[in-house]
N, C-alpha and C positions, 0 to 999 in steps of 0.2 A: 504494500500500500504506500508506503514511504516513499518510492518509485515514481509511482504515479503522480504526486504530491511535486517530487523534483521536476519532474517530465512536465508537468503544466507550468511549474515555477519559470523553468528555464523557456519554454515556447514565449510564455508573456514576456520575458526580460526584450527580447526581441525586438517587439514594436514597442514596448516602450522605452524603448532607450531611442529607436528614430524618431516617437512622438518629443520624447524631451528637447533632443536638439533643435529641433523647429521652432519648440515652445517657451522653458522653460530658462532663466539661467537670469541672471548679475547683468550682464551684457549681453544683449543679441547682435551680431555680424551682418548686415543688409545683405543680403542674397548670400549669407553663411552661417553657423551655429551660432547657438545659443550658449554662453559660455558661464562656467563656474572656477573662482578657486579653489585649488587643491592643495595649495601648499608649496612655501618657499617663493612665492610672487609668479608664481606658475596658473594658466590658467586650463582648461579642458571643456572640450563639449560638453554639455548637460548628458547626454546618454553615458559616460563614464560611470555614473549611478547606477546603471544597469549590467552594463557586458561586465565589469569585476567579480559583480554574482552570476552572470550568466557564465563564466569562463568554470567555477566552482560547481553549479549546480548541472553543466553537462558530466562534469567526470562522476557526480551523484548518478546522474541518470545512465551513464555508461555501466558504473558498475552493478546498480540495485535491477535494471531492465534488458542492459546488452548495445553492441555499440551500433544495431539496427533503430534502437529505440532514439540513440542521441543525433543519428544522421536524424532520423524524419522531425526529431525537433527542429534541428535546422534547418528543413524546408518550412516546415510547418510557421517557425518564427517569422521567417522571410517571407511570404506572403501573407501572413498576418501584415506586416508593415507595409505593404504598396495600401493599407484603408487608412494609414496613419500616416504617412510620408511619400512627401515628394519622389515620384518615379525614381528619379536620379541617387538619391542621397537612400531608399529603397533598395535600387540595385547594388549600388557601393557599400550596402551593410550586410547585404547578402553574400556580393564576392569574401567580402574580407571573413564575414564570418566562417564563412565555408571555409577557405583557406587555412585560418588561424585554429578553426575547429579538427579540421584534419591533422595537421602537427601536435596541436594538442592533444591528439587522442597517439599517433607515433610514442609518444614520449610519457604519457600516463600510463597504457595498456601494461607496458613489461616491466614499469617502478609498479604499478599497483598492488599484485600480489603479494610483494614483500614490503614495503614502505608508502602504507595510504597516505597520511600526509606530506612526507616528501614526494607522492607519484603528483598530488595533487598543485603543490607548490611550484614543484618544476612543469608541469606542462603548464599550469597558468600564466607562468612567467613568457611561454616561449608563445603560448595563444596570443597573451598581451601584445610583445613584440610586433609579429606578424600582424594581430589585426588592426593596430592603431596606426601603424606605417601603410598597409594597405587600406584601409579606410580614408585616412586623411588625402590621400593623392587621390583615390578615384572619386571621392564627396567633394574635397574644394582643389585639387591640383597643387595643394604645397601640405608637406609637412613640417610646416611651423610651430606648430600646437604636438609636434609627437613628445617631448619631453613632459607636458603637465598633463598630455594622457594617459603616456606609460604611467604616470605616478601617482594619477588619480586611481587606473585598475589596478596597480599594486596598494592603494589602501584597501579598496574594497575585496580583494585578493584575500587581503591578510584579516579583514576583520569576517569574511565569509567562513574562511579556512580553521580560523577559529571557534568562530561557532561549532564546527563539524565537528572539532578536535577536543570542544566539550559534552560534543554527544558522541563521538565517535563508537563508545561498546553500545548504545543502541540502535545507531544505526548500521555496526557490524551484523548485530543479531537480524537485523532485519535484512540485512545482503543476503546474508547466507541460508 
């Protein structure tokens, strides 16, 4: 059940992290995101609020349902968001997620068995990378902003991963 809970979690993170950028944030960008600080005088698209949990809550759903069930969340996300965003900034959250999702699961799958939250830490980190570099180029053509949004999904990374790492024996029990 636990599963299915992450499986929804992670499909919503999706469009709502394209609605945020549109929407939400400190500054909005004319014909570019909506932007928040994250720390250090860094600032990051408003959707950073989302993908740091959504990078967690897929390796959840990889491990609790299988890593068919994390691919179709990724479809499933991505067109959830063409009802919530712009075609454009739609398709570019789509590529990158696909992309950063697939590495991320490369690099979760064969730490996971032996090391859940180090399987979890290190593919978040390398999802991070990948999707914030490939987002930012195909959404506005520069990654100017990839510094304060690597470091906004490495906060939400580390406070997601923590959560997990305080339930970790019940959500073992429920993996297995």
């Amino acid at each position: 059940m636990f599963g299915y809970f992450a499986l929804t979690g992670f499909i919503a993170t999706i469009p709502a992290a394209n609605w945020l950028i549109g929407n939400v944030g400190t500054t909005c960008v004319p014909n570019g995101p909506c932007l928040i600080p994250v720390g250090f005088g860094l600032m990051a698209p408003s959707g950073v609020l989302m993908i740091g949990l959504a990078l967690v809550l897929r390796d959840v759903v990889q491990r609790t349902l299988g890593i068919g069930w994390s691919l179709g969340g990724i479809v499933m996300g991505a067109a959830l968001s063409w009802s919530v965003a712009a075609p454009s900034l739609a398709l570019a959250s789509a590529a990158a997620f696909l992309f950063s999702e697939l590495a991320d699961t490369a690099v979760y799958t064969p730490l996971a068995k032996r090391r859940l939250i180090t399987a979890v830490l290190a593919s978040s980190l390398v999802g991070t990378a990948i999707d914030s570099a490939l987002f930012l180029w195909l959404a506005f053509g520069s990654v100017a902003l990839l510094p304060g949004l690597v470091l906004g999904k490495v906060w939400m990374v580390s406070m997601a991963t923590l959560v997990l790492w305080l339930n970790r024996r019940r959500w073992q029990d429920t993996a297995a």
